[in-house]
C-alpha positions in Angstrom: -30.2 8.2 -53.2 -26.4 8.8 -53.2 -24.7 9.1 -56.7 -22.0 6.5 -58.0 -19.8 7.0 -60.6 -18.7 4.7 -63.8 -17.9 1.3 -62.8 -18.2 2.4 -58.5 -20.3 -0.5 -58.1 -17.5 -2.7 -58.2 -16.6 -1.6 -54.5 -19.8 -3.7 -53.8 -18.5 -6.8 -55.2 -15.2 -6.5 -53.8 -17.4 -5.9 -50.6 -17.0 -9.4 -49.3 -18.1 -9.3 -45.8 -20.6 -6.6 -45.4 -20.0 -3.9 -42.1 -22.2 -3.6 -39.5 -24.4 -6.9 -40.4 -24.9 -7.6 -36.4 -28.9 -5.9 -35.6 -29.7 -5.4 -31.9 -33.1 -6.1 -32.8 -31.7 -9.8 -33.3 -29.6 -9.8 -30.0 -32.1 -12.4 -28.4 -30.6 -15.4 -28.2 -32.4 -18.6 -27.9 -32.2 -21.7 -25.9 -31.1 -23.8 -28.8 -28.4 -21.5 -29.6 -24.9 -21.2 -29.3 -23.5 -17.4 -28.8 -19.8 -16.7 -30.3 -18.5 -14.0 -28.3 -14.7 -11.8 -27.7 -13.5 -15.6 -25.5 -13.6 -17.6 -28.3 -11.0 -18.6 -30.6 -10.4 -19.9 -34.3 -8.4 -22.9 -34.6 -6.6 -24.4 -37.5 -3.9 -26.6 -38.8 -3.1 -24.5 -41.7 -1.2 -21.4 -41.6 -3.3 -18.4 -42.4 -2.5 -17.2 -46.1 -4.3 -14.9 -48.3 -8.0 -17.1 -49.1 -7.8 -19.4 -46.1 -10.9 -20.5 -44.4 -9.5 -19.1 -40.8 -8.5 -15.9 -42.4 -12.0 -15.7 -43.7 -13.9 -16.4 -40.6 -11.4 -14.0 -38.8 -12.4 -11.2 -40.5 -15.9 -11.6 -41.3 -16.7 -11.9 -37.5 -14.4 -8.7 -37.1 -16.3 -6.6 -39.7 -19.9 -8.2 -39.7 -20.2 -9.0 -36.0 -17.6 -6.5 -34.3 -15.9 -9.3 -32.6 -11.7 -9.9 -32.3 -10.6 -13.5 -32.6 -7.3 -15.2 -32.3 -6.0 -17.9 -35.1 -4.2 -20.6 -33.1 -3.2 -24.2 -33.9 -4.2 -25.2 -30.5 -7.7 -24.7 -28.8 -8.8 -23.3 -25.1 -12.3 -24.2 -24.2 -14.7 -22.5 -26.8 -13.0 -22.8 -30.2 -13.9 -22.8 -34.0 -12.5 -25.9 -35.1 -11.7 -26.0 -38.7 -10.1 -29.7 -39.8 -9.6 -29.6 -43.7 -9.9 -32.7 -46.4 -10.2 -33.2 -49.7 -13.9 -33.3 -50.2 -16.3 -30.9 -51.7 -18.7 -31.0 -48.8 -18.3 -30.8 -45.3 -19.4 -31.8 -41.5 -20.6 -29.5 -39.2 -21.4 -29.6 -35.6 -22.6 -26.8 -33.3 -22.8 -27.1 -29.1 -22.3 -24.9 -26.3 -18.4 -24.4 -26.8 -17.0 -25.7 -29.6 -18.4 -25.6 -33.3 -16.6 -27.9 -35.7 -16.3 -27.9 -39.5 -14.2 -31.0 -41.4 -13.9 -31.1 -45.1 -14.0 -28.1 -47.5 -13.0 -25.7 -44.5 -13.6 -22.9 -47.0 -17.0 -24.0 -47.7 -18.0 -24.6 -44.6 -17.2 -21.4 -42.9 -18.6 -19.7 -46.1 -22.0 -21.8 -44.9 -21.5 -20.3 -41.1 -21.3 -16.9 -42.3 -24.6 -17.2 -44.1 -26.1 -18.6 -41.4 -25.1 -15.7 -39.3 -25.9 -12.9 -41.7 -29.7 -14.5 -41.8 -29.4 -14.1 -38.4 -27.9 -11.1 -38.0 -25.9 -11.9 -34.9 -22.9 -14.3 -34.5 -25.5 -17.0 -33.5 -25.6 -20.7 -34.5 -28.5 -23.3 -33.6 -26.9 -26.3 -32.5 -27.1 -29.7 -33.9 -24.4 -31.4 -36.4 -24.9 -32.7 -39.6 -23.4 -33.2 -43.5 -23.6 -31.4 -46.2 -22.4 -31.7 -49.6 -22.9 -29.6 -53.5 -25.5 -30.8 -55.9 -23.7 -29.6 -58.6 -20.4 -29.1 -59.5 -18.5 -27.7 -61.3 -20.9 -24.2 -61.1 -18.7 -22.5 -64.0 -19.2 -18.3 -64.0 -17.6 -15.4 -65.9 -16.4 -12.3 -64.3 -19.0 -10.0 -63.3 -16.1 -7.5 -62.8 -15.2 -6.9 -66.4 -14.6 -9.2 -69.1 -12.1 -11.7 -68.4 -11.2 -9.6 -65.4 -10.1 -11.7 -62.2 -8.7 -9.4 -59.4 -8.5 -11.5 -56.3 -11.1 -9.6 -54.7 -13.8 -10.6 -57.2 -12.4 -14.5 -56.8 -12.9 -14.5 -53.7 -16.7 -13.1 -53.9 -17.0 -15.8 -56.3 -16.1 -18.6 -54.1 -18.4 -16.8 -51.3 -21.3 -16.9 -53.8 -21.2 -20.7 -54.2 -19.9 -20.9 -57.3 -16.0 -23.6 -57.5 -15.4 -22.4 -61.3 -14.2 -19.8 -62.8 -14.5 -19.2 -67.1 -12.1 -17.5 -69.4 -12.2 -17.1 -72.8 -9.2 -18.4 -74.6 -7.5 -17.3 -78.2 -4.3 -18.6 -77.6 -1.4 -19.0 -74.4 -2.1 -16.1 -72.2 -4.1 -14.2 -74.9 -8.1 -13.5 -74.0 -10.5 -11.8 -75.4 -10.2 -9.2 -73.5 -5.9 -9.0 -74.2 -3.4 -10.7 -72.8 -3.5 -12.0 -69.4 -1.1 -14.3 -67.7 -3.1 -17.5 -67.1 -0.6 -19.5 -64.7 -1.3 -16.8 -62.3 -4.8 -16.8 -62.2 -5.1 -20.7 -61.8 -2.6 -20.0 -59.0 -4.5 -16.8 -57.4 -8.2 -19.2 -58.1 -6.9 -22.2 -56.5 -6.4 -19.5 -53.2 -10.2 -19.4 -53.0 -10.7 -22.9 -53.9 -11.5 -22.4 -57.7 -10.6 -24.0 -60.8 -10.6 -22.8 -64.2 -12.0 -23.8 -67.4 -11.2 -22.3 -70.6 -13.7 -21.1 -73.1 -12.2 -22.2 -76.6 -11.7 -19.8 -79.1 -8.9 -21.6 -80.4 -8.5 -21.7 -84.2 -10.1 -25.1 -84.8 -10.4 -25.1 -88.6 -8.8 -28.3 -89.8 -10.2 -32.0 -90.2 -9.1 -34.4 -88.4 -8.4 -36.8 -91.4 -5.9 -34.2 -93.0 -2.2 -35.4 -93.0 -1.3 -32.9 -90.7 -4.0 -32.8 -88.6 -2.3 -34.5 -85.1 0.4 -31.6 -85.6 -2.3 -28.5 -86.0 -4.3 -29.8 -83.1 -1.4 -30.2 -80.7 0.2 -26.9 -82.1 -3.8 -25.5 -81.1 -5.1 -27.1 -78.4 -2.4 -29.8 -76.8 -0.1 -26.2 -75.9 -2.5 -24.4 -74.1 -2.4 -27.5 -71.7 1.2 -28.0 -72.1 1.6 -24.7 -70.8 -1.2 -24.4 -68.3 -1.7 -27.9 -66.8 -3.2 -26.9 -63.6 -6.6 -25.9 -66.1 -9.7 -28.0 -65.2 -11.8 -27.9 -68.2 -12.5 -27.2 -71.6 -15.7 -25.5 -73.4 -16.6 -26.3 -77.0 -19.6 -24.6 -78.3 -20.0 -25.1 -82.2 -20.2 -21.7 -83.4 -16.9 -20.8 -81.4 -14.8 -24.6 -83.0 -16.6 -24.3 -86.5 -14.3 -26.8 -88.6 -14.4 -28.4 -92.1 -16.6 -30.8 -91.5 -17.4 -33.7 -94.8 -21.1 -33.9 -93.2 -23.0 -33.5 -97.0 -25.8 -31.4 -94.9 -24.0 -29.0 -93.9 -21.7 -26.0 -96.4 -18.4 -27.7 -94.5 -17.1 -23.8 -94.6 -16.7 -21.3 -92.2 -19.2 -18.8 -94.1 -22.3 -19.5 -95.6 -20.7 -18.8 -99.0 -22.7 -18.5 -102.4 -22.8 -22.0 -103.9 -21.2 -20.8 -107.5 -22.7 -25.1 -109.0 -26.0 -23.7 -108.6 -26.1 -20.2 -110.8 -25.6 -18.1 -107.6 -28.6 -19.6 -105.3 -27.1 -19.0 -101.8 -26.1 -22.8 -99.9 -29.2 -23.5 -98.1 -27.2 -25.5 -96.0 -25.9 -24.6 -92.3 -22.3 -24.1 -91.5 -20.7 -26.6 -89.6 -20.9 -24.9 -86.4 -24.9 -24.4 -86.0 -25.4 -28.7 -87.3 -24.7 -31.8 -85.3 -22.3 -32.9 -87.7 -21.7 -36.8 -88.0 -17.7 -35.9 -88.0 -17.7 -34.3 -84.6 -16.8 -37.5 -82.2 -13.5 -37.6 -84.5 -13.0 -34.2 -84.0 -13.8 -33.9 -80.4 -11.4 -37.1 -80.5 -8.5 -34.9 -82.2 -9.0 -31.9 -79.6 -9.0 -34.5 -76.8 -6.1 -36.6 -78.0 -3.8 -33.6 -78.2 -5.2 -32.3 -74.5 -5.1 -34.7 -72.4 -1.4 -36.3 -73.4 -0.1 -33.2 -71.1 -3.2 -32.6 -68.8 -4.7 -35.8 -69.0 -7.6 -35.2 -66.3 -9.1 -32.0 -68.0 -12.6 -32.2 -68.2 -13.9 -31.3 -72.2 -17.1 -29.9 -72.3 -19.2 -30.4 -75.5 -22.1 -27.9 -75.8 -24.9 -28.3 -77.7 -25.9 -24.4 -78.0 -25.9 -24.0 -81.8 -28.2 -26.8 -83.1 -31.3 -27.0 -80.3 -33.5 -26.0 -83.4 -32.8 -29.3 -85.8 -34.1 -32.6 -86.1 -34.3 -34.1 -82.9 -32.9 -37.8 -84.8 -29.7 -35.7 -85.7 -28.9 -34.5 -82.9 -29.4 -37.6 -80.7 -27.4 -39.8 -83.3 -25.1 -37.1 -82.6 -25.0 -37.5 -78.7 -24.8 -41.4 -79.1 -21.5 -41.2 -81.4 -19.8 -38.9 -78.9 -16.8 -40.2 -77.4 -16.6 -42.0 -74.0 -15.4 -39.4 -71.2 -17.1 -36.0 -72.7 -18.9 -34.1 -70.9 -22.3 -33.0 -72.5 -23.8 -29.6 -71.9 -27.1 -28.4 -73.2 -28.9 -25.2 -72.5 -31.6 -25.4 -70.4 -34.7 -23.8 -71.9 -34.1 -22.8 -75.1 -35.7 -23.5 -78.2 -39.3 -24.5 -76.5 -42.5 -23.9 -78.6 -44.9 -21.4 -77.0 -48.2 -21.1 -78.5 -50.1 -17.7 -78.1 -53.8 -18.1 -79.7 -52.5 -16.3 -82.8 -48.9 -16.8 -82.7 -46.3 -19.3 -81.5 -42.9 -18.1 -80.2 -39.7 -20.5 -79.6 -37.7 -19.1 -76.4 -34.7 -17.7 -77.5 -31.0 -17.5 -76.1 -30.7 -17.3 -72.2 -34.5 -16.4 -70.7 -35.9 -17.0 -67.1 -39.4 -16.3 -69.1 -39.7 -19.6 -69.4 -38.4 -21.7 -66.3 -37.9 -24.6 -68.5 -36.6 -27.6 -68.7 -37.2 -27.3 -72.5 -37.9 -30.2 -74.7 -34.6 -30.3 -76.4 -32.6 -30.0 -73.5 -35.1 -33.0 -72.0 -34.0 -35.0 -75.0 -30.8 -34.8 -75.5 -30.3 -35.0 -71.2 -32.0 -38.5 -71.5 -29.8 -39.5 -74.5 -26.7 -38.8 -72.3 -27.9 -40.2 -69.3 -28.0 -43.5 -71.6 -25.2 -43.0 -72.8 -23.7 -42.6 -69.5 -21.9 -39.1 -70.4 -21.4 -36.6 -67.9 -24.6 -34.0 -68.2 -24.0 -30.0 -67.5 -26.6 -27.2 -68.6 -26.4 -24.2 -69.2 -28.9 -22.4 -66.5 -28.5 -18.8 -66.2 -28.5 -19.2 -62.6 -26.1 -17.0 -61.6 -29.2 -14.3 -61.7 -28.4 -12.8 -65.2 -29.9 -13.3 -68.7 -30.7 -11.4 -71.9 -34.1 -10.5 -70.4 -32.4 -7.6 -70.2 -29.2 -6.9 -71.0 -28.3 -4.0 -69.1 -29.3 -4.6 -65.3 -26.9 -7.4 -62.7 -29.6 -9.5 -62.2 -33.5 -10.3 -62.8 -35.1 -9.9 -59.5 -37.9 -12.2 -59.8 -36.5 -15.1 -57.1 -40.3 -16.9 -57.4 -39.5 -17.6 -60.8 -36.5 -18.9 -60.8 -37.4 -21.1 -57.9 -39.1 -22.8 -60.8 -36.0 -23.2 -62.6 -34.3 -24.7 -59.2 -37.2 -27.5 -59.3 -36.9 -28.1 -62.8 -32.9 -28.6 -62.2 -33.0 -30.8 -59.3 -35.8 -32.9 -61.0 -32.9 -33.5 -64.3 -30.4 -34.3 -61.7 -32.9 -36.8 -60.1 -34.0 -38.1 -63.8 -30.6 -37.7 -66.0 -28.1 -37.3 -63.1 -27.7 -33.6 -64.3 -24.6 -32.4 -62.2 -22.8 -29.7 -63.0 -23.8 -26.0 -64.8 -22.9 -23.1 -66.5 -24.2 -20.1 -64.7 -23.3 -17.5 -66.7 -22.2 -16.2 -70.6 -19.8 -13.5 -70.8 -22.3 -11.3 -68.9 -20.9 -12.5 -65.6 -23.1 -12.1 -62.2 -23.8 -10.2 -59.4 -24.3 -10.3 -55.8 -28.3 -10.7 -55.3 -30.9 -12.4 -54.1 -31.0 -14.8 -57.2 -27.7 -16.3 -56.8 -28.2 -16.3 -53.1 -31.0 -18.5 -52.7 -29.5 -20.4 -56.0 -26.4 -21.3 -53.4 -28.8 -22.8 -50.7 -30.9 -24.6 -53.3 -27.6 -26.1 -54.9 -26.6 -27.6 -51.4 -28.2 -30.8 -49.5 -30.0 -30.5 -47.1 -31.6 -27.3 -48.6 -34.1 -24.6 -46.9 -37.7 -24.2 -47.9 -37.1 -21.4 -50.5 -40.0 -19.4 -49.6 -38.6 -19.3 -46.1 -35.7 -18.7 -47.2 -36.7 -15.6 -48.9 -38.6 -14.5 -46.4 -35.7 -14.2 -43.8 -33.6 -12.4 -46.9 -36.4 -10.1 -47.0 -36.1 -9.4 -43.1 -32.7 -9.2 -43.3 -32.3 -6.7 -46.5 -35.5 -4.6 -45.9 -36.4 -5.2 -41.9 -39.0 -7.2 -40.4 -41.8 -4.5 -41.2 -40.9 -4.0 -45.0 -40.2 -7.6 -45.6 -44.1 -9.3 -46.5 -44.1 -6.5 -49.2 -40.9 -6.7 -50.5 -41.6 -10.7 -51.0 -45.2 -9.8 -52.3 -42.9 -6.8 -55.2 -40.9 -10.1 -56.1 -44.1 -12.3 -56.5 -45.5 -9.8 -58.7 -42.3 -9.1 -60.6 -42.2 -13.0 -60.8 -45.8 -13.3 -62.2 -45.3 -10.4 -64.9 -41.7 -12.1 -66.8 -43.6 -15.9 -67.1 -46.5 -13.8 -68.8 -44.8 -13.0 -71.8 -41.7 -15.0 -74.3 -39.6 -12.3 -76.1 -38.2 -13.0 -79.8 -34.9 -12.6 -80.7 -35.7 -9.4 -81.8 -36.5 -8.2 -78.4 -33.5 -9.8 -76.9 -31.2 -7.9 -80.0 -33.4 -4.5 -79.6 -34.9 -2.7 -76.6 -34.2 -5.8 -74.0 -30.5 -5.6 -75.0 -29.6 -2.0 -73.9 -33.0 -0.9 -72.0 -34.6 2.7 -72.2 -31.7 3.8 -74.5 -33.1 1.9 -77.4 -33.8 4.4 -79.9 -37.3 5.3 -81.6 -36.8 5.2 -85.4 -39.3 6.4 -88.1 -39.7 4.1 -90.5 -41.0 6.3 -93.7 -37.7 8.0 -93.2 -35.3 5.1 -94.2 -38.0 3.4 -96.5 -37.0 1.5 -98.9 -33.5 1.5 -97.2 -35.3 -0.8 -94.3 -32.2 -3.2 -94.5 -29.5 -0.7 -93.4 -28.1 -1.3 -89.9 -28.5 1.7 -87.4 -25.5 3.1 -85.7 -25.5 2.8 -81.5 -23.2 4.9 -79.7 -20.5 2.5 -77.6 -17.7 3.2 -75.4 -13.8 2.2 -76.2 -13.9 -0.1 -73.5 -16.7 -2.0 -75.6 -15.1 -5.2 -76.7 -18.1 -5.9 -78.3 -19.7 -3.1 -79.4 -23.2 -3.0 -80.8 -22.5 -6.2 -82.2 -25.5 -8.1 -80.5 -27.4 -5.0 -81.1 -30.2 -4.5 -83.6 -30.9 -0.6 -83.2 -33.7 -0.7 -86.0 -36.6 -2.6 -84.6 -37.7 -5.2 -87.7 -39.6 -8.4 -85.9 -40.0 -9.3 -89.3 -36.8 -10.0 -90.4 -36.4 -12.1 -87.5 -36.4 -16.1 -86.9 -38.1 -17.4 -84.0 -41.7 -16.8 -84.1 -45.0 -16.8 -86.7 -47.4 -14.3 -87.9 -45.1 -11.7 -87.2 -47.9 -8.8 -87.6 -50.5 -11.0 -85.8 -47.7 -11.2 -83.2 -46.9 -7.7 -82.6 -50.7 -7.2 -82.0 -50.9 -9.9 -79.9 -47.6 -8.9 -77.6 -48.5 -5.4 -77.1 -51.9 -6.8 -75.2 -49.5 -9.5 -73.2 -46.8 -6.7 -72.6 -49.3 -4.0 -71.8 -50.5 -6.5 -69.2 -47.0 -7.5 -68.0 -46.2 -3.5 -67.4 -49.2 -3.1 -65.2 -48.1 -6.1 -63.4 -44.4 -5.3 -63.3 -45.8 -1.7 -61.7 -47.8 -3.0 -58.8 -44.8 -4.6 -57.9 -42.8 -1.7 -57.9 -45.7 -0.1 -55.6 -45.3 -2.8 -53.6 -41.7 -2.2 -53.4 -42.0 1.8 -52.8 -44.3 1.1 -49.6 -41.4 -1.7 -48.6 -38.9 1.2 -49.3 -40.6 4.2 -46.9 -40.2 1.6 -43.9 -37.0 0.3 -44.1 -34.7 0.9 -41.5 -32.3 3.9 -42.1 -29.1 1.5 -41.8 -30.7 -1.1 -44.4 -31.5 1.7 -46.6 -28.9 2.0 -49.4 -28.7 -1.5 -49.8 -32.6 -1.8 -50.3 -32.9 1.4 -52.5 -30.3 -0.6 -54.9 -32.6 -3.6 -54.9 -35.7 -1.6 -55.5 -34.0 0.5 -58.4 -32.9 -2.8 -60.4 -36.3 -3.7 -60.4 -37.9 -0.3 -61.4 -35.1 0.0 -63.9 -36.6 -3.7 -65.6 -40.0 -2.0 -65.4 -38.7 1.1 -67.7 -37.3 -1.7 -70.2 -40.4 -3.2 -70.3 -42.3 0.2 -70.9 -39.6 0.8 -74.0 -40.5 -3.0 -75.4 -44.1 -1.9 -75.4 -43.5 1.1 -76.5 -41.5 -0.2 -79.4 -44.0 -2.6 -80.5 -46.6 -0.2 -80.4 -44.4 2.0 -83.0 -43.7 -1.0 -85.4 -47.1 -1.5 -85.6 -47.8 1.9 -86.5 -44.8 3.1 -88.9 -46.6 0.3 -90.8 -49.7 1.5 -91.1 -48.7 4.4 -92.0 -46.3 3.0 -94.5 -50.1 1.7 -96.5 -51.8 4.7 -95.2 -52.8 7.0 -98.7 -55.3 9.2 -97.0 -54.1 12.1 -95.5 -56.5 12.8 -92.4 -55.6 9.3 -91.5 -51.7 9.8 -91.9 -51.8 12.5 -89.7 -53.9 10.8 -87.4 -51.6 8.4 -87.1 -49.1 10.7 -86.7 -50.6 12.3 -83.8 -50.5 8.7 -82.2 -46.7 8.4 -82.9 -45.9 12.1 -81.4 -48.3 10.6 -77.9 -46.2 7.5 -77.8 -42.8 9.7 -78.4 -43.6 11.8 -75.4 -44.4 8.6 -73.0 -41.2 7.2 -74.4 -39.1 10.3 -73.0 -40.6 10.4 -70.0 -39.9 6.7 -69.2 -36.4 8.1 -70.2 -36.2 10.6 -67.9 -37.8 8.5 -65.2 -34.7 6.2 -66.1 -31.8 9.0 -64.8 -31.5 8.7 -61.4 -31.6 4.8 -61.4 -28.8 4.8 -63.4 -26.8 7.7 -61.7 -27.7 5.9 -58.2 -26.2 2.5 -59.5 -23.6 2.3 -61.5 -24.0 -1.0 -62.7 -27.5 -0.4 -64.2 -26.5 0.1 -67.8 -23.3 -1.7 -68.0 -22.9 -5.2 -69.3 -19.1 -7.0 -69.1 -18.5 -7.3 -72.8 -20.5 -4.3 -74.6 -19.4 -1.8 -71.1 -21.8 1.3 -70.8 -24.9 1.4 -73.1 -27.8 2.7 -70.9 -25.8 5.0 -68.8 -26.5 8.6 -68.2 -24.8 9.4 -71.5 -27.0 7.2 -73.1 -30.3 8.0 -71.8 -29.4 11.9 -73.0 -28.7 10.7 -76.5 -32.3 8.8 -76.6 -33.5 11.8 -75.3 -31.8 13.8 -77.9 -32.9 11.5 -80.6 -36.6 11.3 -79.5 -37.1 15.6 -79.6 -35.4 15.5 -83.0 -38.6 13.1 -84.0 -40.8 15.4 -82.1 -39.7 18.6 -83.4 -37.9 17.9 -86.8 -39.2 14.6 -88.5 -42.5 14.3 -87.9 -43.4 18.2 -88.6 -41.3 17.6 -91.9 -43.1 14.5 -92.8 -46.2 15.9 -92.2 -45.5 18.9 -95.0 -44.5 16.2 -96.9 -47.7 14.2 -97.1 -49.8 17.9 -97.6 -47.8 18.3 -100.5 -48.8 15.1 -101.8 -51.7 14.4 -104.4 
């Protein structure tokens, strides 16, 4: 496979219309079909700027299809009529010489394109019809770098269904990634038809009944709008707004300080910001007082995040206090019980494991819909979750087919319509948010039809039933399993670079942090990184021993599944057309590079369980037996490693996440490797002498 370097795989996104899409294989055309060929011509009322729907089509069909077309206001006799309105959705018609789109122009020629990339051919069945979004807004982050919005990337945004973008928000023009002027991107979005919602981290630490409390939020939240009015929306997630609340169950401080009234027992007590506080409607109230009086149609998002895990009656006394016009987001799978036979897990932050809905989203989605509030979720759906941290997408489309159903059920049930389909992590072009655009848009295709023509298209007609069979396998190996948090913080957070660490060693120091190597570009660093593997210390599950034991059977299982998919996937791979090649060899390495993350997860349960036996272990022969165990799993562990390297030097995104930058990269992989021979040849032989010596 060709080599890219650091951060080359944002070519790809800025790649909007792909060259060369037009197959001869495809050149058939049928009776039902109408053939756009060098006479035709695009017309259009609007003049062609920079994101216009004619500009588009223009130079898709120039690119993808080889074809020259003229923009003119006027028409000849076959023409590409585009007639704009204000609507989200759009009608379409298709016959022999003229094709027609009114409504969201940009949208609908975005929905053309698709059709002829399936197709491979500038060729359109005829018929007319409507069509119109399921959900909306669909909010994303930048998959380009955090906070990071060239126009390039907006405009692969809009072509990947999504109408929203999200930015995180300290202060006027200040990010989290720096400063960035924010006028200019809600000008530059609005070119690709986008609007923007800001994700608060505005200082929110004052109560609403303090005497100075209208001037601190309008000083906080009112000038942010004041100075940005053309701003959509506004995110509140508790653990990002915590304020003082006077809620007697929760600390009502920003830390969980030591409660000095009780001879130095720590507060028991949440903070603020992970409790459904009582005093939230009057400060949601505050915040929305001092917004809207300058942007008074900006929609304030409320998200539930932080307290899935309490008392069902608090949090729904919560919802039904919650001011009239808020808009009520809750994640979509989180914090659901799964019972093993000799553990039970609850699925943690942002999984396609479980395809959900949850029962705490289904409970507080029915106290909104009662409520009559506005519902959004959080649904991961732009292909990316901490399943793994480190790769642009989870390629296991079956799966989340199950998490399309389980949307469109809660928009049928609740009125569920808009979502949040991404964190900070952003998304990539794939398969996942591909079919996730046709499933969001009525009518919608079969999905397994759809897939299958993605598969012919990507792989070629003869590669495709095992490419889709890979997927189904892949698909079959992630709903097998539920990680903890500790798998989401350790070896599912950065991959094959999570580091082996021997136990003994740091004993009794178990509660020191270990050190990752990050990047200066890391805005995060290893923050959300826990390089020392301790399930135990960990909420979210039971019988943490009788877990480990459990999940290495479950995982062992998942890896062998996982790898017949990846066989699969190899035999797709050694028929694929040469011109389909690259892009398929990409496809096929994000998956292998999953399976090698899986491997490490086993691999690092299978050590936790044996650093503690050894840990108990007084007799010597057995120590070293258990020794010779460890130095077995050691050397599978590097070879996964090296198995890992030319994934990651192939695709430059494998390894790289938008707020933590590289942590599985090349670089990386060598310091594992580094790390694991200095076990091999320099701890374990010491601790080995050191046990001898022992009485």
């Amino acid at each position: 496979m060709d080599k890219e370097r650091k951060y080359e795989f944002r070519k790809r996104i800025d790649e909007i219309h792909r060259p060369g899409v037009r197959s001869a294989a495809a050149e058939s055309l049928k009776d039902d079909e109408t053939a756009i060929g060098e006479e035709w011509i695009i017309v259009s009322p609007e003049t062609p700027t920079s994101g216009s729907a004619a500009l588009d089509l223009q130079n898709y069909l120039q690119v993808g299809m080889g074809l020259s077309l003229p923009i003119r206001r006027e028409g000849g006799r076959k023409t590409v009529v585009l007639e704009p309105q204000e609507e989200k959705g759009f009608f379409w018609s298709v016959e022999a010489e003229r094709i027609l789109i009114r409504g969201n122009v940009r949208r609908g020629v975005h929905w053309l394109e698709d059709l002829m990339n399936l197709r491979e051919a500038p060729y359109l069945k005829r018929g007319s019809g409507k069509r119109k979004p399921l959900f909306s807004p669909r909010m994303v982050h930048s998959g380009w770098g955090l906070d990071q919005f060239p126009d390039r990337h907006l405009d692969a945004i809009a072509h990947a269904g999504f109408d929203t973008v999200l930015l995180f928000v300290r202060g006027v023009d200040l990010t989290t990634h720096g400063v960035l002027d924010f006028n200019d991107l809600i000008r530059r979005a609005g070119n690709y038809g986008l609007g923007v919602y800001f994700y608060s981290y505005l200082d929110s630490y004052k109560h609403p009944d303090e005497p100075d409390a209208d001037e601190f939020f309008d000083r906080n939240y009112g000038r942010i709008f004041r100075e940005c009015p053309g701003a959509k929306g506004l995110i509140l997630v508790g653990e990002s707004c915590v304020f003082p609340s006077r809620d007697a169950r929760t600390t009502g401080k920003r830390v969980d300080y030591s409660n000095t009234q009780n001879e130095g027992i720590a507060d028991p007590r949440p903070m603020p910001g992970f409790f459904p506080c009582s005093d939230y409607p009057q400060w949601l109230e505050a915040v929305g007082k001092a917004v809207h009086r300058y942007a008074p149609d900006v929609d304030i998002v409320f998200w539930t995040y932080n307290w899935g895990n309490k008392e069902e009656k608090a949090r729904l006394d919560l919802i039904r206090s919650l001011p009239a016009g808020i808009s009520l987001e809750v994640t979509f799978e989180m914090f659901e019980k799964r019972r093993y036979p000799n553990h039970t897990m609850i699925s943690p932050d942002y999984s396609i494991t479980f395809a959900g809905p949850g029962a705490y989203f289904s409970s507080e989605a029915e106290a909104a819909h009662e409520r009559g509030l506005c519902l959004y979720s959080m649904t991961n759906t732009g292909g990316m979750t901490w399943d793994c941290g480190v790769v642009p997408y989870i390629p296991v489309p079956q799966q989340w087919f199950r998490r399309y159903e389980g949307m469109h059920e809660a928009r049928r049930k609740w009125n569920l319509s808009g979502i949040m389909d991404s964190h900070h992590y952003g998304w990539f072009p794939s398969v996942v948010c591909e079919c996730a655009k046709w499933s969001f848009w009525e009518p919608a295709p079969d999905m397994n039809e759809l897939l299958r023509r993605i598969a012919v298209r990507d792989f070629g007609a003869d590669a495709a039933e095992k490419a889709v069979a890979a997927w189904e396998k892949w698909s079959e190996a992630i709903r097998s399993y539920t990680p903890g948090f500790d798998d989401q913080a350790g070896p599912l957070r950065i991959g094959p670079a999570y580091p082996f660490i021997f136990h003994p060693v740091l004993y009794p120091h178990t509660e020191q942090k270990m050190s990752f190597p990050t990047t200066p570009q890391s805005s995060a660093g290893a923050r959300w990184l826990h390089a020392f593997y301790q399930p135990e210390h960990v909420y979210g599950h039971t019988n943490c021993g009788r877990r480990i034991h459990e999940d290495v059977k479950i995982m062992s299982t998942a890896v062998e599944v996982w790898g017949q998919g990846v066989r699969l996937m190899e035999e797709a791979l050694a028929v694929v057309p040469e011109r389909k090649r690259r892009g398929a060899e990409l496809q096929a390495g994000v998956g292998r590079f999953f399976w090698h993350t899986l491997r490490t997860m086993t691999g690092i349960k299978k050590w936790w369980l044996l650093n503690k036996r050894l840990e108990l272990e007084s007799d010597f022969g057995r120590a070293n037996a258990l020794l010779d165990e460890m130095e077995s799993l050691l050397r599978e562990e590097a070879e996964n490693v090296r198995e890992t390297l030319p994934l990651v030097d192939a695709d430059s995104r494998l390894g790289w996440e938008p707020s933590m930058d590289y942590m599985a990269d090349r670089e990386h992989l060598e310091w594992k490797l580094r790390q694991l021979e200095n076990l091999l040849n320099k701890t374990l032989p010491a601790y080995r002498r050191t046990i001898a010596l022992c009485p």
